[in-house]
N, C-alpha and C positions, 0 to 999 in steps of 0.2 A: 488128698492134696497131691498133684502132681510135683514134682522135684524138680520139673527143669521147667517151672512155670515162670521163674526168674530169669531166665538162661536169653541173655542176646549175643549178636556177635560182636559186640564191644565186651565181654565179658570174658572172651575167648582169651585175648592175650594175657590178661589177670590172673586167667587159670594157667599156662605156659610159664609165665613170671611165677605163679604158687609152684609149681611143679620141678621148676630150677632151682627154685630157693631150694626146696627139702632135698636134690639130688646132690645140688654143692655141697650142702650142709652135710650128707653122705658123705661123699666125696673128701671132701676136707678129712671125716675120722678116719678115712680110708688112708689118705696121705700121712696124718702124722703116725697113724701105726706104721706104715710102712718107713718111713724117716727112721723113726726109732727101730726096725729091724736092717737099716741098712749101717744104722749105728753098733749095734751088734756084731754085724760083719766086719764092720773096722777094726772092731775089738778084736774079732774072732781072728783074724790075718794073722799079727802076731809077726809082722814082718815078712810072711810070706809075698813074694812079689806079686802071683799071677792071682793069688785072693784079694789083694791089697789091691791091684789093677778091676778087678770085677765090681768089686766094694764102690771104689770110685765110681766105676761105669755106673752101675746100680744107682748110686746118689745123682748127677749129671742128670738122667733120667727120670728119677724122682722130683728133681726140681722143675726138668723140664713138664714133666705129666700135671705137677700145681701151678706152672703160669700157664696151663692151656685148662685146664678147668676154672681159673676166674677170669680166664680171657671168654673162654662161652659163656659161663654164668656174664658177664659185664654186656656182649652182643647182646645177648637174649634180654634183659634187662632193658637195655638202650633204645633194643626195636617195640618192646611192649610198653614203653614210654612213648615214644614217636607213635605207635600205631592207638595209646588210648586218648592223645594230646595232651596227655599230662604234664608241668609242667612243674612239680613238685617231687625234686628227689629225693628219694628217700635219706635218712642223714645215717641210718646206718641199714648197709645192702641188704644186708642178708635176715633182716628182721621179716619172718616168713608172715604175716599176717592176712 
């Protein structure tokens, strides 16, 4: 039996949408580890200014790098809604199914 005996290109976006889901879902452990080690640095500063300044940066950064990863997971999402005519969103996103 061939494998992509199923396979249309209304099928395509579905796999894009599956493929976002598992990367956010990366993404996301990616982020809170990294939260939690910029939380560390906090600590670590210790009153130090130019640690204390980096720390900061680091986080700023941090938050900025998590609202641009559910800002593409949300695009990516939106257009493989629009492009299957779906009209049923999902009631939670990231349920990779």
């Amino acid at each position: 039996m061939n494998q992509f005996e199923n396979f249309t290109l209304q099928s395509v976006p579905k796999i894009f949408a599956g493929l976002a889901c598992y990367a956010v879902r990366f993404a996301i452990i990616i982020f809170v580890v990294w939260m939690v080690y910029t939380g560390i640095r906090f600590l670590l500063s210790r009153g130090d200014p130019t640690a204390y300044g980096e720390a900061k940066k680091m986080f700023f950064y941090s938050l900025v790098g998590g609202l641009v990863i559910y800002g593409v997971y949300t695009i990516i999402l939106t257009i493989s809604l629009l492009v299957t005519g779906s009209t049923n969103l999902p009631w939670v996103p990231l349920s990779c199914s």
